[in-house]
C-alpha positions as CSV (number, residue, x, y, z in Angstrom):
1,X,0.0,0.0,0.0
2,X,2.9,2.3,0.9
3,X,4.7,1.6,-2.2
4,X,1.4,2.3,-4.3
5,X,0.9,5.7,-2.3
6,X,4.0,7.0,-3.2
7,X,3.6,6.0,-7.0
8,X,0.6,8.5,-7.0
9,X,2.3,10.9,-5.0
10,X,5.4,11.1,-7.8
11,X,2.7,11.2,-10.2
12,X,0.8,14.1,-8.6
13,X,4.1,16.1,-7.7
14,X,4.5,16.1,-11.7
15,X,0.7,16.6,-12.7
16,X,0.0,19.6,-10.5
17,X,3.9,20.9,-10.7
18,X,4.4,24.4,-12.6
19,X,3.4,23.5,-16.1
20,X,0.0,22.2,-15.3
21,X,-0.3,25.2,-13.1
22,X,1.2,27.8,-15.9
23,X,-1.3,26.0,-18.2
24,X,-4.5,26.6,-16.1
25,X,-3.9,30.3,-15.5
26,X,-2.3,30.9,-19.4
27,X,-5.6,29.2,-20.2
28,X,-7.8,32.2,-17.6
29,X,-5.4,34.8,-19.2
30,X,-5.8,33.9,-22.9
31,X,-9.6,33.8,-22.5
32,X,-9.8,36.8,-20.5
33,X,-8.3,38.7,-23.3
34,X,-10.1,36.8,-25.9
35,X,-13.3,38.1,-24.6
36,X,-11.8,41.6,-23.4
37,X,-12.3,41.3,-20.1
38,X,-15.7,40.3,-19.7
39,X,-15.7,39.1,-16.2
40,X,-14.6,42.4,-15.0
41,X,-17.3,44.3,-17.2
42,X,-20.7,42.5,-17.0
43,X,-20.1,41.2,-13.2
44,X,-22.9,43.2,-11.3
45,X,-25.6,42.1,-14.5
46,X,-24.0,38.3,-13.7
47,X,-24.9,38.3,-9.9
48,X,-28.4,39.8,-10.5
49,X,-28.9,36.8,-13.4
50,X,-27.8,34.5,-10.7
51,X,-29.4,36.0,-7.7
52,X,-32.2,38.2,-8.0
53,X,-33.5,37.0,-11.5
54,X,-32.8,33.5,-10.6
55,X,-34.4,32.2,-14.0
56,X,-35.5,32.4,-17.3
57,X,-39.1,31.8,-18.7
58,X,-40.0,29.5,-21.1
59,X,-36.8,28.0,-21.3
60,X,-35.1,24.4,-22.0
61,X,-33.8,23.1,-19.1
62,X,-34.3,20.9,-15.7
63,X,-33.5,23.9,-13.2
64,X,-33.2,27.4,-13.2
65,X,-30.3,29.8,-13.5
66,X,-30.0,29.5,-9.5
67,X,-30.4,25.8,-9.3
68,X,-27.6,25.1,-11.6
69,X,-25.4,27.7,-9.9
70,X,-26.6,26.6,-6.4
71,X,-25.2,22.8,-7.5
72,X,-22.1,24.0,-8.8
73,X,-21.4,26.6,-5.8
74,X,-22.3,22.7,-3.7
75,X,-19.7,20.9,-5.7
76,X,-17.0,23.3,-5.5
77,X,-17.6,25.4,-1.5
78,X,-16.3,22.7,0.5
79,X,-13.5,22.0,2.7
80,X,-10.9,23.9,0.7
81,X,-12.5,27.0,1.5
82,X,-11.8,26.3,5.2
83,X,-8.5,24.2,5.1
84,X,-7.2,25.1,1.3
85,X,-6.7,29.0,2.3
86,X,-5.1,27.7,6.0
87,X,-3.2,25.5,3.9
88,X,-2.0,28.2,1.3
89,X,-0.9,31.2,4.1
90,X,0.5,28.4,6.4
91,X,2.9,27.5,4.0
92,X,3.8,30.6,1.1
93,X,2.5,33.2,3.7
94,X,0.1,36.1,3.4
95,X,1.4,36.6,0.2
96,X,-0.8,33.5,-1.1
97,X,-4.3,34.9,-0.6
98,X,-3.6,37.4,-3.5
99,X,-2.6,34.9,-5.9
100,X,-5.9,33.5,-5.4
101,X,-7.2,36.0,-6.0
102,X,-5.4,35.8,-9.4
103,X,-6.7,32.8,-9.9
104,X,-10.3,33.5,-9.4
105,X,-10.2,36.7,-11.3
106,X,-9.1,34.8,-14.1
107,X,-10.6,31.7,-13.8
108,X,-13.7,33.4,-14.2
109,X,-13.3,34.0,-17.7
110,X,-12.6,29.9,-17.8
111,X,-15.4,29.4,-15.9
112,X,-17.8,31.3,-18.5
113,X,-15.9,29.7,-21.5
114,X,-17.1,26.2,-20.0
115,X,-20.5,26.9,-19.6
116,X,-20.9,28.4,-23.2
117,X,-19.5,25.2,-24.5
118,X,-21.8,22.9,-22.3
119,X,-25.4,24.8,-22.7
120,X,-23.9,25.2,-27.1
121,X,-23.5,21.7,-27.1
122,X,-25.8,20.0,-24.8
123,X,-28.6,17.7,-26.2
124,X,-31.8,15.9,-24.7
125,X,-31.6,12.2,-23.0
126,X,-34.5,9.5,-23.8
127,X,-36.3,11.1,-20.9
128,X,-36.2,14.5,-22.3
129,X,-33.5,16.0,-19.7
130,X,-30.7,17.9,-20.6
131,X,-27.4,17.0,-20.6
132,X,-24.0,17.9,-21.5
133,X,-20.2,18.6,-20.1
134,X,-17.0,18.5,-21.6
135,X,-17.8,15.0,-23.0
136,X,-20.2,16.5,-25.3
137,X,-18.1,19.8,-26.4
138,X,-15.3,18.0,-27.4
139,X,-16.8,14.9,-29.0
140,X,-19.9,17.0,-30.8
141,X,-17.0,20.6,-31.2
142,X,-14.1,18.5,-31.9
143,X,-15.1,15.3,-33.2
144,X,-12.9,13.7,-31.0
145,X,-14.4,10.6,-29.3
146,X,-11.6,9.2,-27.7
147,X,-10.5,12.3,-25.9
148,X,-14.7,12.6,-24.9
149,X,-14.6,9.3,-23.2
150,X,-11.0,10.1,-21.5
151,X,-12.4,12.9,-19.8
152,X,-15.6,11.3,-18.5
153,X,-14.0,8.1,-17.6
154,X,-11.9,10.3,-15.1
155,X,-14.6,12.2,-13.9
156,X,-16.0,9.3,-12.9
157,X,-13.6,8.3,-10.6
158,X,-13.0,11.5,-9.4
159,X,-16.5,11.8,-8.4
160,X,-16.1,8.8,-5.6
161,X,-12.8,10.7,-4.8
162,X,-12.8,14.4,-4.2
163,X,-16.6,14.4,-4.7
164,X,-17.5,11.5,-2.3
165,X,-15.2,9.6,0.0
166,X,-12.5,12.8,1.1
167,X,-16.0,14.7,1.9
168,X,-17.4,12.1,3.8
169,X,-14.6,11.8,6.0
170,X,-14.0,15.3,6.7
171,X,-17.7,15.3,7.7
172,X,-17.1,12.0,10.0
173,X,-13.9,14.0,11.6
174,X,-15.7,16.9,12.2
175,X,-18.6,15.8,14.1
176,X,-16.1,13.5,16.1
177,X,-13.8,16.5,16.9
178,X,-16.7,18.4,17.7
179,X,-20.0,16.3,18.9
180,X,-18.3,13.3,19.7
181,X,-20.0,11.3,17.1
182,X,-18.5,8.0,16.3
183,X,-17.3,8.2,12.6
184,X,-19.7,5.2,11.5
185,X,-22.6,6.6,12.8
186,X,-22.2,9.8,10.8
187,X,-21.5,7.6,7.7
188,X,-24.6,6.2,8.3
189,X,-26.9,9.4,8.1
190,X,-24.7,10.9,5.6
191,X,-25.4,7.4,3.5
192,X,-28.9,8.0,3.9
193,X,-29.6,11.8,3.1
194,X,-27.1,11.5,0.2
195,X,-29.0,8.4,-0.8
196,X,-32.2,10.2,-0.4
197,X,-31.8,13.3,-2.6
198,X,-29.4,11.8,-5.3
199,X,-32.5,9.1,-6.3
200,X,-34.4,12.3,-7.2
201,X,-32.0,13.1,-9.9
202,X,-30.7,16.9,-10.8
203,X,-34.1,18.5,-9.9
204,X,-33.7,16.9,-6.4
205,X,-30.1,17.9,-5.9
206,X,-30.7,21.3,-6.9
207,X,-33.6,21.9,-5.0
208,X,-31.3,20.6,-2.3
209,X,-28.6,22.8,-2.9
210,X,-30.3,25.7,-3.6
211,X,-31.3,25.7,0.1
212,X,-28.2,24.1,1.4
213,X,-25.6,26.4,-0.5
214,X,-27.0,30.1,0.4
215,X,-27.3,28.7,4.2
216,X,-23.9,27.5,4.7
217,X,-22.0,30.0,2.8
218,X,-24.2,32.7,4.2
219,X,-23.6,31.3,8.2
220,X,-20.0,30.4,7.5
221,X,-19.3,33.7,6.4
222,X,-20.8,35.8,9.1
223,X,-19.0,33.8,11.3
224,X,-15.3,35.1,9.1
225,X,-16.8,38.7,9.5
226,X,-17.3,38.6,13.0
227,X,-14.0,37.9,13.3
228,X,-12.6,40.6,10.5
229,X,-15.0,42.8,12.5
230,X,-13.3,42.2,16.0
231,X,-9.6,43.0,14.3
232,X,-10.8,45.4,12.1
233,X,-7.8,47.7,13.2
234,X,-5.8,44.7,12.2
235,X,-6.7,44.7,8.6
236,X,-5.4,47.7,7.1
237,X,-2.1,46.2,8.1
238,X,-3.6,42.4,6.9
239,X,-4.1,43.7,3.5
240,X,-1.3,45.8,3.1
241,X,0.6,42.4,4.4
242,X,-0.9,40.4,1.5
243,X,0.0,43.0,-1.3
244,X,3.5,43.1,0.1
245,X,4.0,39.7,0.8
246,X,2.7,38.6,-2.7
247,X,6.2,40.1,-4.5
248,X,8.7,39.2,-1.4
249,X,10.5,36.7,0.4
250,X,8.2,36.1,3.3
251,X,10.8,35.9,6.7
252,X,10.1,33.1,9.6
253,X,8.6,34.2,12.3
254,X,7.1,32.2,14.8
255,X,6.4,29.0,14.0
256,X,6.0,30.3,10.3
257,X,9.4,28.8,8.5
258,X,8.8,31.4,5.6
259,X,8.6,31.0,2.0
260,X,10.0,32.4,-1.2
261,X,8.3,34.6,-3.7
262,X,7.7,31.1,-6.1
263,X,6.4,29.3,-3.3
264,X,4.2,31.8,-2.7
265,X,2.7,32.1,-6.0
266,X,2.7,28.1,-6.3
267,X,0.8,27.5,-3.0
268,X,-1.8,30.4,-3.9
269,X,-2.7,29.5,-7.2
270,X,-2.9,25.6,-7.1
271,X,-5.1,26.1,-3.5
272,X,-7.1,28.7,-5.7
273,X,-7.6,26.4,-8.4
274,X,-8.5,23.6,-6.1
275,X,-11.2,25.7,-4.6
276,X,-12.6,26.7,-7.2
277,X,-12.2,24.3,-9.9
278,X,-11.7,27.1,-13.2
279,X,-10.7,24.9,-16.4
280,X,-11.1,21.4,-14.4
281,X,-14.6,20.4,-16.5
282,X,-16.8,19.8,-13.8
283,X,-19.2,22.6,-13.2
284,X,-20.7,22.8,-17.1
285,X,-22.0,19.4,-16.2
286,X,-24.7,21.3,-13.9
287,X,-24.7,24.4,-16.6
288,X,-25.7,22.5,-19.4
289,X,-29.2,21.2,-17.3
290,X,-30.4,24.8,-16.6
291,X,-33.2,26.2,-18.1
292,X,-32.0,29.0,-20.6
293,X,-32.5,30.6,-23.9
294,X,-28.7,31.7,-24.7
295,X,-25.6,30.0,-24.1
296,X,-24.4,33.0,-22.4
297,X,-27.3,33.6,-20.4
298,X,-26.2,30.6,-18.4
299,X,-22.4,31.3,-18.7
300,X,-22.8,34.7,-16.5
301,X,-24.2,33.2,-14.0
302,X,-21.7,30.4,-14.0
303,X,-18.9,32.7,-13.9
304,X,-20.3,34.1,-10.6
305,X,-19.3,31.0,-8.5
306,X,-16.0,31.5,-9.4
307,X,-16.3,35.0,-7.8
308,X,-18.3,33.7,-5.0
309,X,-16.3,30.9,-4.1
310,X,-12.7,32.6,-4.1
311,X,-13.0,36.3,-4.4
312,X,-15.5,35.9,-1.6
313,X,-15.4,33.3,1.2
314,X,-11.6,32.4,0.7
315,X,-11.1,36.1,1.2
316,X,-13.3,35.7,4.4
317,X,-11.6,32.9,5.9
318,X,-7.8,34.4,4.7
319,X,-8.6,37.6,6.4
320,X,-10.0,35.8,9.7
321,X,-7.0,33.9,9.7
322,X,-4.4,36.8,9.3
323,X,-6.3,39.5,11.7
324,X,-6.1,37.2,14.4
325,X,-2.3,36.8,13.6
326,X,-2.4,32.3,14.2
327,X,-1.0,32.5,10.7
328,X,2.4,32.4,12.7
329,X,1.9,29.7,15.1
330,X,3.1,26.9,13.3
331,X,-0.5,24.9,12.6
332,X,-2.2,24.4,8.9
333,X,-5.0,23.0,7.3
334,X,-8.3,23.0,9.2
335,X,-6.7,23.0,12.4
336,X,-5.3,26.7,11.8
337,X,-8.5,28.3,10.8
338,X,-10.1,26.4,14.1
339,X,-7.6,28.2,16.1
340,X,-8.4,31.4,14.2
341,X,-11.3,31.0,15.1
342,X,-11.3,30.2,18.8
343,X,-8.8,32.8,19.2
344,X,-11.3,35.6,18.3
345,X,-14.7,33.7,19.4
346,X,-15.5,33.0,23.0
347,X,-16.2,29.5,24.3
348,X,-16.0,27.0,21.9
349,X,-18.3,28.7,19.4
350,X,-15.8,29.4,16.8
351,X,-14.6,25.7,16.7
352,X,-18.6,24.7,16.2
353,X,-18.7,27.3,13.2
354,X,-16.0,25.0,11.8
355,X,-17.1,22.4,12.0
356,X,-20.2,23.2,11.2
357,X,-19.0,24.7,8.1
358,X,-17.1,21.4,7.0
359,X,-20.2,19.1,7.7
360,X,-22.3,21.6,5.4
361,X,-19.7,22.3,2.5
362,X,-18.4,19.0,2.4
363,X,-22.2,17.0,2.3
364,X,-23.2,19.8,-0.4
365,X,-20.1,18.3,-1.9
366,X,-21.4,15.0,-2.1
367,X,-24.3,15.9,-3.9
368,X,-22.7,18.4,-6.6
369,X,-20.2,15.3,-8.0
370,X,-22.8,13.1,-7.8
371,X,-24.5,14.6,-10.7
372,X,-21.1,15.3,-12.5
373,X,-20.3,11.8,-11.7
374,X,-23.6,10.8,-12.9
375,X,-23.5,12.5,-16.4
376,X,-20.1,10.9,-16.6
377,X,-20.2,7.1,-16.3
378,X,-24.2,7.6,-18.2
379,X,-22.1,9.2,-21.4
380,X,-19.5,6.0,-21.0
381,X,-22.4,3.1,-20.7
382,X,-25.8,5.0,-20.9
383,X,-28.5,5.6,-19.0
384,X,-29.4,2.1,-18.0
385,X,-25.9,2.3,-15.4
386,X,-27.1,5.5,-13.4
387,X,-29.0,3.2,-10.6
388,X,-26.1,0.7,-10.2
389,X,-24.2,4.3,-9.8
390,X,-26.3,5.4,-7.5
391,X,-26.2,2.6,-5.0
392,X,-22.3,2.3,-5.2
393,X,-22.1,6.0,-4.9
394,X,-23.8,5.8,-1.8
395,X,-22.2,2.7,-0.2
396,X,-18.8,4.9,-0.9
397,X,-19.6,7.4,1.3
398,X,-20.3,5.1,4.4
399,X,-17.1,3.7,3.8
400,X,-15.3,6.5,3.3
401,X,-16.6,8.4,6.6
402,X,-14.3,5.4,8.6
403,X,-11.7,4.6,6.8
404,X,-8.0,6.4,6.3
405,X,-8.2,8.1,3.1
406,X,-4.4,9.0,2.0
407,X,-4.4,6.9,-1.0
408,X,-7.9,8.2,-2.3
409,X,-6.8,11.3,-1.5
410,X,-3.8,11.0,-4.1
411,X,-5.7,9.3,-6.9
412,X,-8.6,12.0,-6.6
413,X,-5.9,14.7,-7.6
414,X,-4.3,12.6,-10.1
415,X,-8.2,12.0,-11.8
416,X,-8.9,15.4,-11.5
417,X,-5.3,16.8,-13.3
418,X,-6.5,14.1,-16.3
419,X,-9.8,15.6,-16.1
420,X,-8.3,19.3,-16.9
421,X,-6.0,18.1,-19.7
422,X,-8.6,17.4,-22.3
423,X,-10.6,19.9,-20.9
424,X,-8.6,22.6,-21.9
425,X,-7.6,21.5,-24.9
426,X,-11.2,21.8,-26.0
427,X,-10.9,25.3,-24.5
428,X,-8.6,26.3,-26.6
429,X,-9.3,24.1,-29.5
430,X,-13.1,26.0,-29.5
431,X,-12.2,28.9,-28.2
432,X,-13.2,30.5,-31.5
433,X,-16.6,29.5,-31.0
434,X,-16.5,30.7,-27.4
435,X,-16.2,34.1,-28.9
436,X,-19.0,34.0,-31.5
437,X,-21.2,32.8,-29.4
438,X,-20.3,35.7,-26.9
439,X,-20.5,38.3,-29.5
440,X,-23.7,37.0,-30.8
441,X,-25.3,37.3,-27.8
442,X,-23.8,41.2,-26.8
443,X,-24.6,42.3,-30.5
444,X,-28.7,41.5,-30.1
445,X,-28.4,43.5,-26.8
446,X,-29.5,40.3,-25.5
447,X,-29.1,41.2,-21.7
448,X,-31.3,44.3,-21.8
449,X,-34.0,42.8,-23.1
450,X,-34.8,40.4,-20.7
C-alpha cells in the first residue's frame, strides 16, 4: 500500500507541478483577453442573473439559472474554503491569498468559457432531460471521441474521490472532533440523506442545494466577518501584508518557517484552483441542465461561483485567519483556521462554526459530484448504469466516513489533473466558438432585453 501511495504521490508532484499550473492560469489569461475582459465588465448584470433574476421563462432546461449555480457553488464550496486557504498562508504566507485572487479573477473567464460550451453543445436524453459537459463539447465541437470518453472516464472516478469519500470523511472527523460522534454513525446518516436526494435526480439535488448552499455559505461567512469585524484595526495592516508579501521573500517568524516569492505564487494558485475548480470540466456538467435561452445567459451566472467561491469566502476565511495573527503559530490545514477562530470567538463557538462549516460544505459536496459523476459514467455506458451508480455512490460514502483516506486522496488529484487536460484543450481548441457565441449574444443587446 505504501509503495502504491507513493507512485501516485510522484505522479501528482508532476501533474500539478508548474506547467500544469502555468497551463490553467495561461488558459484564464488567454480567454480573458479573448473576450476583453468580460468578467470584469458585466459582473454586477452576472450576480443579478444568478441571484435576484434567478431564472428564465419558457426556457429548455431541468432547473433554473440558481439551481444550476446553487449545484455548482455545492460541488465546488467545500473544505478547501476552510483548510485550502489555511493551507495556502501556512505555508507561502500572506502573500498566497492574493494569488488566489489571481486565480479566481481569471478563472472566471474559464469558468464562463465552460458553460458556453456545455449549454452550445448540450442535447436531450431518452427522458427529455438535458445534458451535457466536456464529454459532449469535445466529441460534438471537436469530433474527437476518444479524448470525450477520457475525460468522462476520469470524472468518474474523481466523483467517488474528491466528490465523495474525502468529503465524507472530513464530515465524519468533524462531528467526532466536535460532537463526539463516532465516525460510523455519521456515515450512516450521511449514506442515507445522500442516498435520499441523489435518487431524485438533478431537480432533487438542486432543489437541495439551492437551500443548502445560500445557508452555509451565508452562516459560515458571518461567522469570518465577525472575526474581520473584532480585528478590524488589524486589517489595514492584513491587506497591506498580502500585497507586500505577494512580490517578497516572506521571513520566519514564529512557528512560520517562511517561504520564497515562487512558493508563494505556487501554494496560492494551485489552492485557488483547487477551490474553485476554473478549467477542471466539472461545473458545465450542472450548466448544461439549466433552463436557458442563450448560451451566455447561463455562462454569466456560472462565472459568478467562481467570484463567490474565491473572491469571496476564501477572502473571508484568509482575512479571519491573518487578523487574528495564528497565521504564525506553526499549525495548517483546518486546524489553523479552528484556532483562528477560537482565538477571536468565545467558548468554543468558533470551533462549532467549523465544523459546522465542513459538515455543510463537504455534504453539499457529495451531492454536486454526484450529478457530474452521474453524467459521466451515463455518457461512458448509458442511462441504464445510473441506478447501479447510485447505489455504489452511496455505499462509498459510508465507507469513506471510517476509513484512512491517504491513497484516495492522491488518486482523486491525479483524476482530476487528467480531467483538466482534455478539458482545456477543447478550450482552446473551440475557443473561436466561445467568442462567437459571446458576440452573438452582446450584439442583439440580448441582456437588456430580458
Amino acid at each position: 500500500m505504501e509503495n502504491i501511495l507513493s507512485y501516485f504521490q510522484a505522479i501528482n508532484s508532476y501533474l500539478w507541478g508548474p506547467p500544469m499550473l502555468i497551463l490553467l492560469l495561461g488558459a484564464g489569461f488567454y480567454l480573458t483577453v479573448l473576450l476583453k475582459g468580460l468578467q470584469f465588465k458585466t459582473l454586477l448584470s452576472s450576480l443579478y442573473l444568478a441571484l435576484i433574476k434567478r431564472k428564465e421563462e419558457n426556457s429548455e432546461g431541468d432547473i433554473t439559472h440558481f439551481q444550476a449555480l446553487m449545484t455548482a457553488l455545492a460541488a465546488t464550496v467545500g473544505t478547501g474554503n476552510i483548510a485550502g486557504v489555511a493551507t495556502a498562508i501556512a505555508i507561502g504566507g500572506p502573500g498566497a491569498l492574493f494569488w488566489m485572487w489571481m486565480t479566481g479573477f481569471l478563472g472566471m473567464a474559464t469558468k464562463y468559457s465552460e458553460a458556453v460550451l456545455a449549454v452550445y453543445y448540450r442535447e436531450k436524453d431518452e427522458k427529455g432531460e438535458m445534458r451535457g459537459g466536456p464529454m459532449y463539447y469535445i466529441l460534438k465541437g471537436m469530433n474527437n471521441k476518444w479524448l470525450a470518453y477520457l475525460f468522462a472516464f476520469f470524472a468518474s472516478i474523481a466523483a467517488f474521490g474528491i466528490g465523495n469519500m474525502v468529503q465524507s470523511n472530513s464530515v465524519a472527523d468533524a462531528a467526532n472532533h466536535s460532537f463526539s460522534i463516532p465516525h460510523y454513525v455519521t456515515g450512516l446518516f450521511l449514506a442515507l440523506f445522500t442516498g435520499l436526494v441523489i435518487i431524485g435526480g438533478i431537480k432533487s439535488i438542486g432543489k437541495t442545494a439551492s437551500f443548502i448552499v445560500p445557508f452555509m455559505i451565508v452562516f459560515y461567512s458571518l461567522g469570518c466577518l465577525a472575526i474581520v469585524f473584532l480585528n478590524f484595526h488589524n486589517i489595514p495592516n492584513v491587506f497591506m501584508l498580502i500585497i507586500k508579501e505577494a512580490f517578497t521573500d516572506t521571513a520566519a517568524i514564529g512557528g512560520f518557517a517562511g517561504s520564497s516569492v515562487l512558493l508563494t505564487i505556487r501554494m496560492g494558485v494551485a489552492r485557488g484552483i483547487f477551490s474553485n475548480e476554473s478549467g477542471l470540466g466539472s461545473a458545465p456538467i450542472a450548466a448544461a441542465a439549466a433552463q436557458s435561452k442563450h448560451p451566455v445567459s447561463q455562462a454569466l451566472v456560472s462565472m459568478t461561483q467562481t467570484f463567490i467561491d474565491t473572491i469571496i469566502v476564501c477572502s473571508l476565511t484568509g482575512f479571519a485567519i491573518l487578523s487574528t495573527g495564528e497565521w504564525t503559530g506553526g499549525k495548517t490545514g483546518a486546524a489553523l483556521t479552528s484556532a483562528s477562530f477560537a482565538k477571536a470567538l468565545p467558548g468554543n463557538f468558533g470551533d462549532i462554526i467549523v465544523s459546522l462549516g465542513i459538515i455543510f460544505f463537504a455534504y453539499s459536496t457529495i451531492l454536486g459530484w454526484y450529478y457530474y459523476g452521474e453524467k459521466s459514467i451515463e455518457f461512458l455506458l448509458g442511462s441504464k448504469v445510473k441506478i447501479f451508480y447510485k447505489i455504489f455512490f452511496t455505499i462509498a460514502v459510508f465507507i469513506g466516513s471510517v476509513l484512512k483516506l491517504d491513497l484516495v486522496w492522491e488518486i482523486a488529484d491525479t483524476m482530476n489533473a487528467l480531467m483538466a487536460l482534455p478539458n482545456l484543450i477543447a478550450l482552446f481548441a473551440l475557443s473561436k466558438i466561445i467568442k462567437k457565441v459571446t458576440e452573438d449574444y452582446f450584439a442583439s443587446n440580448y441582456l437588456n432585453k430580458k
